[in-house]
N, C-alpha and C positions, 0 to 999 in steps of 0.2 A: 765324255760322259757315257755314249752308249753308239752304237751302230745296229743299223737297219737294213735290212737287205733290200735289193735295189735291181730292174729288169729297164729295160727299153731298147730303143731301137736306132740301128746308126744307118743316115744316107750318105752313102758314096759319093754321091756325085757334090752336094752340097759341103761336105765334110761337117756335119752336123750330127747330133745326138738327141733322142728326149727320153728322159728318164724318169722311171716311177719305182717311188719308194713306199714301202708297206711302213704305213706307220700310224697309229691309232688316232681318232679326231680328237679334236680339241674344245674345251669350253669357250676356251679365248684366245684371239688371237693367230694367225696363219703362220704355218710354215716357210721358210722362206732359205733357199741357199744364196749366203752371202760369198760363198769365195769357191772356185775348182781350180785345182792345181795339177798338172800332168806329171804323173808318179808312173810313166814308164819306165822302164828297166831295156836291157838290150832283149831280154825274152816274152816280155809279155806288154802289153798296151794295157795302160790305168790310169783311172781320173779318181780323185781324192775332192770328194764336196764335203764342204763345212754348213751342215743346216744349224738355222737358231729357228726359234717363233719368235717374227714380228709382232709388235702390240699381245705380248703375252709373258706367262713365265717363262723363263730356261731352266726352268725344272727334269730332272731327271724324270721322263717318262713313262720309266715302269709303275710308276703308282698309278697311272691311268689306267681303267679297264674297260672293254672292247676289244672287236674285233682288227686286224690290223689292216688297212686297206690301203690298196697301188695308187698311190694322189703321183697326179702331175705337180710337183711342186712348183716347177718355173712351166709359166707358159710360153715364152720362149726357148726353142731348142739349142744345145751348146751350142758354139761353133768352135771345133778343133784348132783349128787356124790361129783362135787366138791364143791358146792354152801351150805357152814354151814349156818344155822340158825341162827337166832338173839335168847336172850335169852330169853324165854317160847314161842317159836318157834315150828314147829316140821321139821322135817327131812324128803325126799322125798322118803326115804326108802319102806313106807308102802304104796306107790303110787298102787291104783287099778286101772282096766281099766276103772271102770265108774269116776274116780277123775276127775277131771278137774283145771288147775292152771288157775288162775287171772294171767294178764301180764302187768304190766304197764310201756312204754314208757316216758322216761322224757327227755326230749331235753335240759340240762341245761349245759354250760361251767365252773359255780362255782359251780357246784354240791362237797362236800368233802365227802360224806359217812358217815358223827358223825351221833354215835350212837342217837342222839335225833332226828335227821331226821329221820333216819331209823324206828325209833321206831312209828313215828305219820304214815310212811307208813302202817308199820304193824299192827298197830291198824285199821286204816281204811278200810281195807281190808274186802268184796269185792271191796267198792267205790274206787275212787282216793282222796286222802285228800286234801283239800281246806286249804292252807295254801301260806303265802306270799311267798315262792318260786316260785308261779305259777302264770305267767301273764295271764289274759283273753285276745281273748277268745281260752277256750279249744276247742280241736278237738277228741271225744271221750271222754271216761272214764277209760280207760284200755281197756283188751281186755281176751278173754278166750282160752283157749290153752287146745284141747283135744285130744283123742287117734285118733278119724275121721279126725282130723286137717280140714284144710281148704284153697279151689283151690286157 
């Protein structure tokens, strides 16, 4: 459906993540990412979250107006650790401080996760992949997720 640009901040020593996505409030209903997938490539480190709104519509967002604001969606931070790779992938094991992940937000309700989606993610990486899953217009392009994170 659409994609939201996305900032936060990775701990090294945890191997964790927490991520905040610009995305306009709601009348009803919370945000919620139901699935992250590790959509690294051998050149870049990327995580693929699939948002819905719990207890809400899954309406295409653009007809909300407002301003677009950094929501902690999960109060829990990723954990790397659990999130395997797609195949010729790499693992977030050898994550250094100057690394930085790609994040990309996809706000889609038919999302299923096959592997052929998955794989046009990971190839496109750092971009977001322009592919008919994606209605215009986008809002962002992903987003970058570092050790400074972001306010």
């Amino acid at each position: 459906m659409k994609t939201y640009q996305s900032c936060g901040k990775i701990n090294i020593e945890t191997k964790t993540v927490e991520v905040k996505t610009m995305l306009p409030e709601l009348e009803e209903g919370v945000y919620k990412y139901v699935k992250y997938y590790n959509i690294s490539n051998e050149n870049y480190y990327g995580i693929l979250g699939i948002l819905l709104v719990e207890n809400g519509p899954n309406d295409d967002l653009s007809g909300i107006d407002g301003v677009l604001k950094k929501i902690p969606v999960d109060t829990n931070p990723i954990n790397l650790n659990e999130l395997e790779p797609l195949e010729n992938g790499k693992t977030f094991s050898n994550l250094k401080s100057n690394d930085s992940i790609h994040f990309m937000c996809f706000h889609d309700d038919s999302f299923n996760g096959s592997e052929k989606d998955l794989k046009i993610f990971q190839k496109s990486l750092p971009q977001f992949p322009d592919f008919d899953l994606i209605e215009e217009p986008k809002v962002g392009n992903g987003g970058v997720l570092t050790i400074d994170g972001c306010s």
